[in-house]
Phi, psi and omega in degrees: 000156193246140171305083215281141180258164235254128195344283177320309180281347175286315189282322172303302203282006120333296187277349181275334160294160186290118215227091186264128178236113174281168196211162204215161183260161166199152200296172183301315172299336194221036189267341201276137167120329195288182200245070174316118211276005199192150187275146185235139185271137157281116177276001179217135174284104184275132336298128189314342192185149162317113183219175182293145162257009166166177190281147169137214230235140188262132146233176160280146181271302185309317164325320192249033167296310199277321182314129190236179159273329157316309158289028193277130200292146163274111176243132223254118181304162198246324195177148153252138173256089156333167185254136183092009180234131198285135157277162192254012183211145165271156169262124179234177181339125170076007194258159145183066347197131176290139179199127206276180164315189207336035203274150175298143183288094195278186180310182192054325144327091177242047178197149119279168138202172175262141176300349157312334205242023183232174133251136207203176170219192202296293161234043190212151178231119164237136189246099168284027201215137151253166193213130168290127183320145193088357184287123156092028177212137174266131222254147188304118212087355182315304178254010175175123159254151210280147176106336166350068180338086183297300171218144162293179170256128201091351149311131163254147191296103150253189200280330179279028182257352196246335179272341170274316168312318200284328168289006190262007197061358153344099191276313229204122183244157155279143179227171162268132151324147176282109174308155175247073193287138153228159172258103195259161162227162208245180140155114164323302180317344227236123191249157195272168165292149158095301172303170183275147191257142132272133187308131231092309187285167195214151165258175196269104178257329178304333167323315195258321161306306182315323163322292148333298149335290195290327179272354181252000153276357203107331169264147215256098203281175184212110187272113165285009172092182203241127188234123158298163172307065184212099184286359119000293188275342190284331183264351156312281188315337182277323152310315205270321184311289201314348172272330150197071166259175132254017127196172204204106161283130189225158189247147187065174188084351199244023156307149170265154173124148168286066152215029175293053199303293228314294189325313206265331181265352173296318182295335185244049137264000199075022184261168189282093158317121155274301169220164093276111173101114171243134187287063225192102174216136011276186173102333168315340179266083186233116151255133173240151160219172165273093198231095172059023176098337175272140130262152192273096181256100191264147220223139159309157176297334192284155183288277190330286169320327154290326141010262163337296205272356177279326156335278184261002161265323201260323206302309187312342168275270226297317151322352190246324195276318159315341193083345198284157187296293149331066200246330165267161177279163171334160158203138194222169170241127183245192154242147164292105168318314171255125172337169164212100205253031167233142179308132174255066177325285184279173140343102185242136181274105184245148166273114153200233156202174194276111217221139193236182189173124205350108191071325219235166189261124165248179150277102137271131141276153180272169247223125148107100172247327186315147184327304190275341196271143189260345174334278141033274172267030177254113198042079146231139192228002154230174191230087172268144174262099179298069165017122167309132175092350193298135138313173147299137187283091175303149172292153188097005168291142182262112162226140163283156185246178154210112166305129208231139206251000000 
C-alpha cells in the first residue's frame, strides 16, 4: 500500500524546487496582470511641486485674519496661472494670483480657496472668511515621495500600479516571463471537441478549465493533447513536452492500480518520484516527479479531483514559477452553513463560497462534491478543509478555508 503524504509536506517539497524564471521587458501599457520583475523606486515625486486642488485664488493665509462677512478683505490679483504653467510673480501683502487645478502654488502663497466662495473681477478677489496659512494646497509628494517604495518584484501589476509606474514616465517595464505549462491528458476514453461521441467516450473536458486556472495565474497553458493508456507512449509524449516546457501537467492516470501509467512512465523517463498519493480527498490521486529541474505533475482523471489538487498542492509552485511573491492562499475561518453528514478518514476538501451573515463568515458548499463533477466549481470562491478523523459535522462547526481567485 503507498504511503500516502501529507498536504503540508507535498506542498513544501514542491515549492523546494527550482523555478528559474526569466524575464522580459514589455511596455508599460500591456503590463497588467504581469509579474514585476524588479523593485521600483520613485523617481519623481508625485505631486512633483506644490499645487491647487482647484480653480480660484493662491494667497498669503494670513492676509485674511480680519475677514468677516460685512468686512471682507481685498486682494489685488497679480496673474492667472493655468495648470502647466510656472507662475511669474511672488505673492505678496495683499496680493493674489487666480489659479486653475494643478497649476503650481506660487512662491509666497500657503492658502486657497475656491472662486465660488469669493467675490471678485478681472482685478480685485474679496474674501469673507479668514483662512488659516497651509489650507487647501496639495503639497509636493503628497500622493508619492520621492524615493518611495512603488512596488516589490513579484507584485502583479494592476491598474492602479500601472497609473503610479506612468507617473515615473516609465514607458516599459520589466516583468517575468509566463512559465510554459503544457497539458497532456492520459484516457483511452477520451475524445478531442469536435469529434463525434460514442459509447463509452467522454471528451476531454479537464484541459480547458485547467488551462484557465493556470493562465489565470500567470502561465502560459498549453494543450498537449490526448494520449492513450500506454505508458510507453504517455512517456514520449512527456518527454517531448520537457523540451519545451517548464513544466508538464498531465490528467489520468494517477490511480493506484494498473492503471498508474504516470508513475511508471516518469520513472522510465528517469525522472525523481517526489510523492504518489497526498493524504486528501478529493484530489488525493497526485503524482509529482522531477526531471532536469522540472515537473512533472500528475493530477486524477476526474475534473473536480484535479481541480482540488492543482488548488491546493500545486498552484504556490506555479506561482512561484510564475515569480510572484504571493504564493500562499488566503486562509480564513468559517462555519458550516450545513450539516456535513459524512465521515472524513482522510484530510476532506469541500467546494463552495463564502456567505456573511450579521458579522459572522460561513461555508455553503455547492451542490455536486463528487470526485468527477465540475459543477461545483462554478461559483465557487472557496476551498473548505475538514480535518482528517472528523465525525460528521453540524452546521456551526468552525473549519478553516482557502480563498480562489
Amino acid at each position: 500500500m503507498i504511503e500516502k503524504t501529507e498536504i503540508e509536506k507535498a506542498v513544501d517539497m514542491l515549492l523546494s524546487l527550482p523555478a528559474p524564471v526569466e524575464t522580459e521587458t514589455v511596455p508599460l501599457y500591456g503590463a497588467l496582470d504581469r509579474v514585476l520583475a524588479e523593485d521600483r523606486y520613485a523617481s519623481v515625486a508625485i505631486p512633483p511641486f506644490d499645487r491647487s486642488p482647484y480653480d480660484g485664488y493662491a494667497f498669503r493665509g494670513q492676509d485674511t485674519a480680519s475677514a468677516t462677512k460685512s468686512t471682507p478683505v481685498e486682494l489685488n490679483i497679480s496673474e492667472e496661472i493655468p495648470a502647466g504653467k510656472l507662475p511669474r510673480f511672488e505673492i505678496t501683502e495683499g496680493m493674489a494670483a487666480k489659479i486653475l487645478t494643478g497649476a503650481p502654488i506660487p512662491k509666497g502663497a500657503n492658502a486657497t480657496i475656491k472662486y465660488e466662495l469669493t467675490k471678485f473681477t478681472q482685478a480685485k478677489v474679496w474674501i469673507s472668511d479668514p483662512i488659516l496659512p497651509n489650507t487647501d494646497i496639495v503639497r509636493a509628494g503628497e500622493d508619492l515621495k520621492l524615493g518611495a517604495l512603488i512596488a516589490n518584484k513579484g507584485t502583479v501589476l494592476i491598474a492602479p500600479l500601472l497609473g503610479l509606474l506612468a507617473t515615473q514616465g516609465l514607458k516599459d517595464l520589466r516583468v517575468y516571463k509566463k512559465p510554459r505549462i503544457i497539458i497532456i491528458n492520459t484516457g483511452t476514453e477520451l475524445l478531442e471537441l469536435g469529434e463525434p461521441l460514442h459509447p463509452g467516450a467522454i471528451y476531454n473536458s479537464s484541459c480547458y478549465a485547467l488551462a484557465g486556472y493556470l493562465k489565470k495565474a500567470g502561465a502560459e497553458p498549453v494543450n498537449g493533447g490526448v494520449v492513450e493508456d500506454d505508458p510507453d507512449e504517455i512517456a514520449r509524449r512527456i518527454g517531448e513536452a520537457l523540451d519545451s516546457a517548464d513544466m508538464v501537467v498531465t490528467t489520468g492516470g494517477a490511480s493506484v492500480g494498473d492503471y498508474d501509467w504516470i508513475a511508471t512512465a516518469s520513472q522510465r523517463l528517469g525522472a525523481s518520484i517526489l510523492f504518489n498519493k497526498v493524504a486528501m480527498k478529493p484530489g488525493g490521486s497526485i503524482v509529482a516527479s522531477e526531471k532536469d529541474g522540472k515537473l512533472i505533475l500528475g493530477l486524477s482523471g476526474n475534473p473536480g479531483a484535479a481541480a482540488l489538487g492543482l488548488f491546493r498542492i500545486a498552484m504556490p509552485y506555479i506561482l512561484k514559477l510564475c515569480g510572484r511573491s504571493d504564493l500562499m492562499p488566503e486562509q480564513v475561518e468559517v462555519l458550516l452553513k450545513q450539516p456535513l453528514n459524512k465521515k472524513s478518514p482522510n484530510r476532506r476538501l469541500l467546494r463552495g463560497r463564502l456567505e456573511r451573515d450579521n458579522g459572522q463568515a460561513f461555508f455553503v458548499d455547492n451542490p455536486g462534491q463528487g470526485n468527477g463533477t465540475f459543477s461545483s466549481l462554478v461559483n465557487c470562491d472557496l476551498i473548505g478543509e475538514v480535518p482528517a478523523g472528523s465525525p460528521p459535522l453540524p452546521a456551526g462547526t468552525k473549519i478553516k478555508a482557502y480563498r480562489i481567485g
